[in-house]
N, C-alpha and C positions, 0 to 999 in steps of 0.2 A: 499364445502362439503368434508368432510375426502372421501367418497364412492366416488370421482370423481378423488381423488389422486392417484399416482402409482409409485412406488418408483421403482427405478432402481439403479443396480450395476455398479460400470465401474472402472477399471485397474487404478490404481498409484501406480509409483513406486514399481510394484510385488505386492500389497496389495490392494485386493477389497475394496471399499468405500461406502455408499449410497451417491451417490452426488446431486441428483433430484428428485423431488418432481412434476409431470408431470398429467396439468387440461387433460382428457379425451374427445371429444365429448359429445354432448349432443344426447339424444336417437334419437333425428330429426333427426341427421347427420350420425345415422347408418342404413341404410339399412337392412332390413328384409331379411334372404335369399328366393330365390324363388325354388330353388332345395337345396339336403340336405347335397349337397358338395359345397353350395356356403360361402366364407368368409369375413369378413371386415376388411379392413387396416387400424389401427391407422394413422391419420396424421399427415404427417412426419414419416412414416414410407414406405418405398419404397415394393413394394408387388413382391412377387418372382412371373421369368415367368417360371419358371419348373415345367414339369407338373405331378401331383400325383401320386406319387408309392405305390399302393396299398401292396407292397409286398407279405406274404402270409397272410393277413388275408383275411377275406371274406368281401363283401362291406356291408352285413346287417347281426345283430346277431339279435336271437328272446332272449328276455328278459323277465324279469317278475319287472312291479313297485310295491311297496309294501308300502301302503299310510293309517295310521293309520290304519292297519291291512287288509287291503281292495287290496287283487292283483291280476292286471288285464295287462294280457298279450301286450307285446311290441315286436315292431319290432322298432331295433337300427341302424342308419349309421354310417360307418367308417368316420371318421376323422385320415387323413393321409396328412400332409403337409410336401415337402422333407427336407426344412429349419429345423424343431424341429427334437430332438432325441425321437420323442415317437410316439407313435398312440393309438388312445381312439377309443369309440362309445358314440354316443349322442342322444337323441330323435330329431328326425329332427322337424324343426321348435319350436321347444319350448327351443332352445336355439341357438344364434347368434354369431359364433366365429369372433373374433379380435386375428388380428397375424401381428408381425413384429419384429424389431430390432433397437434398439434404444446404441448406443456405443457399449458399449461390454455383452450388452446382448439381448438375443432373447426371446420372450414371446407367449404367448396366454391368451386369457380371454374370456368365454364362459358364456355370458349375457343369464340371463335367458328373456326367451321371450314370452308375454301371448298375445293370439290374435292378434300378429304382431307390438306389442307394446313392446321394449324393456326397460326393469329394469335397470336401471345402476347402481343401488343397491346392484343388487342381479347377483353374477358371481363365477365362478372358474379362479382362476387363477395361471399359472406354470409361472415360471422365470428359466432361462437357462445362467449364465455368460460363455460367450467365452471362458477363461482362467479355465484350473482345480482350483478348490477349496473345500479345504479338511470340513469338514462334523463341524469342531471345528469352522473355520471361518465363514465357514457359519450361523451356531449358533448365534456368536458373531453379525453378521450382525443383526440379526434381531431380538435377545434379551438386547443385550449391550445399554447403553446410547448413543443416536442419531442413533438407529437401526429403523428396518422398526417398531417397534410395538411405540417404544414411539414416533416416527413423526406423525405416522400416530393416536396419542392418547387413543389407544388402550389400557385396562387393561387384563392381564392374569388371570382368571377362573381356569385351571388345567391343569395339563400335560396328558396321558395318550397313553398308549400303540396304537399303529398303528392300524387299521385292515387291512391293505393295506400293502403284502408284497415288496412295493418299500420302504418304509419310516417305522421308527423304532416308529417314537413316531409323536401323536397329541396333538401341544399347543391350548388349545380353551380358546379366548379372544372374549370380550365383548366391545363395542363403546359406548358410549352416547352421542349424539347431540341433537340441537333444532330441529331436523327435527323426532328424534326417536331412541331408542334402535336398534342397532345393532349387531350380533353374529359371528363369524365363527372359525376357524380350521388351521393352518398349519402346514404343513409336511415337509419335510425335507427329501429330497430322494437322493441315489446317483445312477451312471449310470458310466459304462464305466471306469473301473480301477481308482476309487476314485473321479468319477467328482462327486459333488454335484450341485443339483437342490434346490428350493422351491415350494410348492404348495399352496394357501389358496384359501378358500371360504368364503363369505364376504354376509349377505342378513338379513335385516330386524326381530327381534326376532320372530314377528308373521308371518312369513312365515315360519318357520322352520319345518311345517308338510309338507309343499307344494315342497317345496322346498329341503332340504337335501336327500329324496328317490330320488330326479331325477338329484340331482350334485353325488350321490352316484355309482349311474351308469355310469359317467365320471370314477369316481377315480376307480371305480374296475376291469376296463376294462383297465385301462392303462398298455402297455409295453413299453419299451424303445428297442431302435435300438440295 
């Protein structure tokens, strides 16, 4: 299933590449967290033992979800891992973070999670390459011929302007499989005198009321280091 694939960058020769195409765990094999700072490690992905620098945010923001017009007050936790350049907030328990590193890049992916049943469908996801990488290649990685949108089958819908002061612009693409229409977003954000990042969100067309208010509150709450 394309939603179980996960592309990754890695270094040749001074030039980023997508070189793998990498199956995920099945939801059996991830763990539910039990408190709202607990994580899960991709495997083969070795888990950092340092322990969380909350720096200066606060560990809960009160928030407001906002669901086909319908807003009903939230209380958010920090998500702070020392490994990523960023820190978010998330609705605890209704989503199950995955963090590691795989060659020369470092990630997370932020499964959405209903009644302790995780979606492996439905995620946010940042990618982080070790090496700077200027905002053009980046592009190139993941619009060009054998970038992440055509491996992963993916058709482009529109461009459009960011809401998100990390990232300039939202490419939103569409999936079609036997299993169902698929939707999501990504961004394209830099950090840190010209590093660039990626972000996408990835989840089922008919979850898109469900789901986009509460990945939205990921993306708007992220800062970078």
């Amino acid at each position: 299933m394309t939603d179980q694939r996960y592309a990754f960058l890695a270094q040749t020769s001074a030039t980023l590449l997508i070189t793998a195409i990498c199956t995920l765990p099945m939801p059996s094999a991830i763990a539910t967290p039990t408190s709202p700072s607990s994580t899960v490690v991709k495997a083969g992905w070795p888990a950092s033992t340092t322990a969380t620098d909350k720096r200066s945010r606060t560990a809960t923001l009160s928030a407001t979800l906002n669901v086909e017009g319908e807003e009903t007050p939230v209380q958010l936790n920090l998500f702070d891992r020392p490994e990523l350049p960023f820190t978010t907030y998330l609705l605890p328990r209704e989503f199950t973070a995955q963090v590691g590193r795989v060659d020369e890049l470092t990630g997370a992916r932020f499964y959405w999670t209903y009644e302790g049943e995780v979606d492996q469908s439905s995620y946010v996801q940042f990618a982080f390459p070790a090496s700077p990488t200027p905002v053009s290649v980046m592009e190139d990685l993941i619009l060009s011929d054998g970038g992440l949108v055509e491996v992963n089958g993916w058709n482009i819908i529109s461009e459009e302007p960011s809401p998100y002061p990390w990232a300039q612009e939202a490419i939103i693409y569409e999936e079609t499989t036997d299993e169902g229409v698929f939707m999501g977003a990504i961004y394209i954000g830099t950090y840190q005198a010209g590093k660039s990042f990626y972000v996408l969100t990835h989840y089922p067309i008919e979850y898109g009321d469900g789901f986009e208010p509460r990945a939205d509150l990921i993306l708007r709450n992220v800062e970078m280091r």
